[in-house]
C-alpha positions, 0 to 999 in steps of 0.5 A: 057176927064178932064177939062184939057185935051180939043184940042187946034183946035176946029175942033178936040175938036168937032170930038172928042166930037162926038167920045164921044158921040158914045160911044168910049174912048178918052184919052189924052196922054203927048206925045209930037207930039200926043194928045192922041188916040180915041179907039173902045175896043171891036175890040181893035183899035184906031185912033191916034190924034195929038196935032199940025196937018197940017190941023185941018179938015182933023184930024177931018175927020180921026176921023169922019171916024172912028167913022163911021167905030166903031159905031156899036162897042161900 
């Protein structure tokens, strides 16, 4: 991720941090209601996250979770 493109809920900036760290790939997207996706290539899934969620936990439990589920992907 750039400079620029950090969350704007610090419970998500922190999980997608951790999905950095165990080797997925974030990207930030100028969608309007998604911030961007987290993806695991070598089985080509990804996890959307969204700029302005309902709760910022459970984001970053959506996102922690597939990073359990994709750790032994990357």
């Amino acid at each position: 991720m750039g400079i620029g493109d950090r969350h704007q809920k610090k419970d998500v900036e922190a999980a997608l941090k951790r999905a950095e760290g165990a080797g997925l790939k974030v990207t930030h997207d100028k969608n309007r209601h998604r911030w961007g996706w987290v993806i695991c290539y070598p089985c080509n899934e990804a996890q959307v996250v969204f700029c302005t969620p309902q709760n910022a936990g459970s984001e970053a439990n959506k996102i922690d979770s597939f990073i359990r589920r994709h750790r032994g992907h990357a």
